[in-house]
Backbone as a ProteinNet text record, in pm:
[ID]
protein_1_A
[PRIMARY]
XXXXXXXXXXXXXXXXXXXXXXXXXXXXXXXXXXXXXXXXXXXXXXXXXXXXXXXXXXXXXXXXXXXXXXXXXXXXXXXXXXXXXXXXXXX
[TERTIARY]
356.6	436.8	521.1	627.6	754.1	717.1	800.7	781.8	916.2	838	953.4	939.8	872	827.2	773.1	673.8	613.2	640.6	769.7	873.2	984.1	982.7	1071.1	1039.8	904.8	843.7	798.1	816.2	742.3	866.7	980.8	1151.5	1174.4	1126	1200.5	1149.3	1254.1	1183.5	1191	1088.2	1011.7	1127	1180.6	1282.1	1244.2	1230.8	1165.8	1239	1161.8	1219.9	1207.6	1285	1260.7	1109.3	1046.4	951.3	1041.2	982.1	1071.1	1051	1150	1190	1335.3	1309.8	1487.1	1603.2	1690.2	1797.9	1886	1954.3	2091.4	2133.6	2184.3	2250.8	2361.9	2422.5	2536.1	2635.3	2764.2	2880.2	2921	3035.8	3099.5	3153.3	3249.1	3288.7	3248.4	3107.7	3047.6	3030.3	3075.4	3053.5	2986.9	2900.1	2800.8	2899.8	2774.9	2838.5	2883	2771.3	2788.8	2874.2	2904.3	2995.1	3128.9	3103.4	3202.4	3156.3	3085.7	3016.5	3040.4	3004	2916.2	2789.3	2782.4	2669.5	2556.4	2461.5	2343.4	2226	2248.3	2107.8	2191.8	2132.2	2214.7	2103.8	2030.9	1953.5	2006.8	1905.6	1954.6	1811.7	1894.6	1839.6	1735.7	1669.6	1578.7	1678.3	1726.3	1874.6	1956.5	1955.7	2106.7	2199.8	2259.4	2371	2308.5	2385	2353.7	2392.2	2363.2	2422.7	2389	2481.6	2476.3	2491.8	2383.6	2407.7	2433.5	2457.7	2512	2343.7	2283.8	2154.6	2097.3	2242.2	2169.5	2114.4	2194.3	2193	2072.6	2059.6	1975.1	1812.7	1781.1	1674.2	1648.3	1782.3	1761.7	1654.2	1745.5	1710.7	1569.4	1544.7	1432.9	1355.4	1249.5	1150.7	1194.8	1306.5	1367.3	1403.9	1479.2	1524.7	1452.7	1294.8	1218.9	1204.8	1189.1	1148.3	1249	1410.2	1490.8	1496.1	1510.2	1455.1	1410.1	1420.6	1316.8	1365.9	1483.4	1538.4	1598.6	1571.4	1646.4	1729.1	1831	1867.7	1925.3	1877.6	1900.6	1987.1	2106.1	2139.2	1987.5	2032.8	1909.1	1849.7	1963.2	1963.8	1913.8	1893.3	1889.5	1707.1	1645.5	1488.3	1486.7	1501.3	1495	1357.6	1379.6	1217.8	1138.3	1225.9	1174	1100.3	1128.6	1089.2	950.6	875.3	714.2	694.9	745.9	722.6	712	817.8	873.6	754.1	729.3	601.3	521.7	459.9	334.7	331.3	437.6	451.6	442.9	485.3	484.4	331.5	231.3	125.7	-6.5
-989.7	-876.1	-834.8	-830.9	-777.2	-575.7	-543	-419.6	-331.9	-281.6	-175	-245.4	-365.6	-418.8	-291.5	-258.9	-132.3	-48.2	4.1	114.7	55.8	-80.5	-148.4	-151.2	-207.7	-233.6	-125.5	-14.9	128.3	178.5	157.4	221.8	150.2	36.4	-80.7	-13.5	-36.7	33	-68.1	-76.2	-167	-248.1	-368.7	-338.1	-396	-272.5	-274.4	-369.5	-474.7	-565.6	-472.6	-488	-435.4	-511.2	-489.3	-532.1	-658.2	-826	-864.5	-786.2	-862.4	-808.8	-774.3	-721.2	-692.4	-598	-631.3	-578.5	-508	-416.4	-407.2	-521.1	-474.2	-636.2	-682.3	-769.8	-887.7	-844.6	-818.6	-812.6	-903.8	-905.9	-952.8	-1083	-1052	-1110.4	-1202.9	-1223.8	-1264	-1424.5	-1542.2	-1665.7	-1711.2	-1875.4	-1902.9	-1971.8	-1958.5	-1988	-2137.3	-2256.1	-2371.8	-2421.2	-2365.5	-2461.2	-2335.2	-2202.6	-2121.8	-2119.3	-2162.6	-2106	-1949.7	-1934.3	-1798	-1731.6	-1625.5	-1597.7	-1546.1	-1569	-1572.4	-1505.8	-1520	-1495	-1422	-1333.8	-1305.7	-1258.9	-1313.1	-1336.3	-1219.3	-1165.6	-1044.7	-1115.5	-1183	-1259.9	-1164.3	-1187	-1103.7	-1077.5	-1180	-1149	-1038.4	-1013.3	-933.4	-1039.9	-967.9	-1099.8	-1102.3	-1167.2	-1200	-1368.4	-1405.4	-1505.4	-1533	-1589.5	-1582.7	-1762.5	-1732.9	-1886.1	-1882.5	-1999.1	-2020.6	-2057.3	-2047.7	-2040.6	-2209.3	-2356.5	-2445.5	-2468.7	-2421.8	-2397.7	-2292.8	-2208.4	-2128	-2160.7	-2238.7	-2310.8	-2427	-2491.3	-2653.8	-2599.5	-2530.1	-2510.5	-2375.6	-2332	-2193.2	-2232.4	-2343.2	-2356.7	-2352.2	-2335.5	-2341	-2195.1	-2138.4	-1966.7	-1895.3	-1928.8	-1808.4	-1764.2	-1881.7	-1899.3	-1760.7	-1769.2	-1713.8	-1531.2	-1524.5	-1437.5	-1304	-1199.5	-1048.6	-1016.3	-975.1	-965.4	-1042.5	-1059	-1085.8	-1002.9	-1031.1	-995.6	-1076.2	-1110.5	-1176.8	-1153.9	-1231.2	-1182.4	-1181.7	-1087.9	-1034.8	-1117.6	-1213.9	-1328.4	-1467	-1442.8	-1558.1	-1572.5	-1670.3	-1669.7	-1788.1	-1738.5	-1781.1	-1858.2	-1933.2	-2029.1	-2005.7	-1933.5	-1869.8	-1720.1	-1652.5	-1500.7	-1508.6	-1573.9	-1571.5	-1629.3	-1707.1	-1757.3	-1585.7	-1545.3	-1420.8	-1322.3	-1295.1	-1199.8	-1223.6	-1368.7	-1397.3	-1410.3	-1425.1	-1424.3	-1229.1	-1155.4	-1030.3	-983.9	-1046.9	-976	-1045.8
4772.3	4734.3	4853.8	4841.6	4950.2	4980.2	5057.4	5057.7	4951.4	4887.4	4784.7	4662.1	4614.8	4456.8	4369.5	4458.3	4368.1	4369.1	4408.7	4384.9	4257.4	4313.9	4142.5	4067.5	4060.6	3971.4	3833.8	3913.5	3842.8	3780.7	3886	3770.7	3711.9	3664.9	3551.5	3397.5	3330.1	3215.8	3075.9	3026.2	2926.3	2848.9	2805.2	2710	2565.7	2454.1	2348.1	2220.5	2194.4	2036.6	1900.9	1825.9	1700	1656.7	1533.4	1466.3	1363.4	1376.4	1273.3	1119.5	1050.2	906.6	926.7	734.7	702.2	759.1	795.9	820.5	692.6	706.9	618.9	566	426.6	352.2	443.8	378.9	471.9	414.1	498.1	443.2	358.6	267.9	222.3	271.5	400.1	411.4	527	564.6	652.6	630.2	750	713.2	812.5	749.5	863.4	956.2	1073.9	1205.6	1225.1	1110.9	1133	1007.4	921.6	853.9	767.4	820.9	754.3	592.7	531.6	388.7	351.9	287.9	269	329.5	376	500.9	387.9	356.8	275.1	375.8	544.2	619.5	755.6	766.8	915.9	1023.4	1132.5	1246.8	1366.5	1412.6	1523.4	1610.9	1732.5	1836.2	1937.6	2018.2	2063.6	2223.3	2263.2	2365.8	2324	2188.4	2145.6	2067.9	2012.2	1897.4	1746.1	1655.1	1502.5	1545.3	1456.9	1335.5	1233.7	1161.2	1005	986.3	876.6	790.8	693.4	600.2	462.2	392.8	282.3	262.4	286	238.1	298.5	455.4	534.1	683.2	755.5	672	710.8	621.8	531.3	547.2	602.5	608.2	716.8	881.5	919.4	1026	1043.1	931.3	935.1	1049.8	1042.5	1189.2	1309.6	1357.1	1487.4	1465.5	1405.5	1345.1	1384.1	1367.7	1323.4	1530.8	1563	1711	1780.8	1774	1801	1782	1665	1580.7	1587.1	1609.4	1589.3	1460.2	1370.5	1266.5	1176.6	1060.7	962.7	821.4	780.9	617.5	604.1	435.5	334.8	208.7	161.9	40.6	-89	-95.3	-235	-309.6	-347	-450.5	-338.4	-222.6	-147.6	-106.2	-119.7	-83.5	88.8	152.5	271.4	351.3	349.9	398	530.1	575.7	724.7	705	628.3	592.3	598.5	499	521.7	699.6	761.9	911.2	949	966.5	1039.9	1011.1	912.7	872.6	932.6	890.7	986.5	1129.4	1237.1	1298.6	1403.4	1269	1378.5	1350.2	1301.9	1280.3	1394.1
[MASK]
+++++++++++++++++++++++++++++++++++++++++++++++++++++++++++++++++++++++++++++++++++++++++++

């Protein structure tokens, strides 16, 4: 330990993740990031940021997603293959 860590150490202040789960619905006019589709899933990264997929894109890739991940929303009509991951994962 250097001298003044535990003066840093004590002002750093925690930085808090949401709980995963749903977000607000998806805009309208929202398209995925990998092929410009229709955005069906939109991801709020634990860095900060979204992205949105098109619903084939966003179950291709769900097992890698969920990793990324603290938030998701889904179009209503959309059943996303990562959602049960995400659940089980915040418990």
């Amino acid at each position: 330990m250097f001298i003044g860590d535990e003066q840093r150490r004590k002002a750093m202040t925690p930085t808090l993740t949401p709980p995963a789960g749903n977000l607000s619905g998806l805009a309208a006019d929202e398209r995925c990031d990998r092929c410009n589709a229709a955005g069906k899933l939109r991801l709020t990264l634990a860095g900060g940021g979204d992205l949105v997929f098109c619903g084939h894109h966003a179950n291709r890739y769900a097992e890698d997603l969920v990793k990324i991940a603290v938030q998701f929303s889904a179009d209503p009509e959309f059943t996303w293959r990562g959602a049960n991951m995400m659940s089980n994962s915040s418990n």
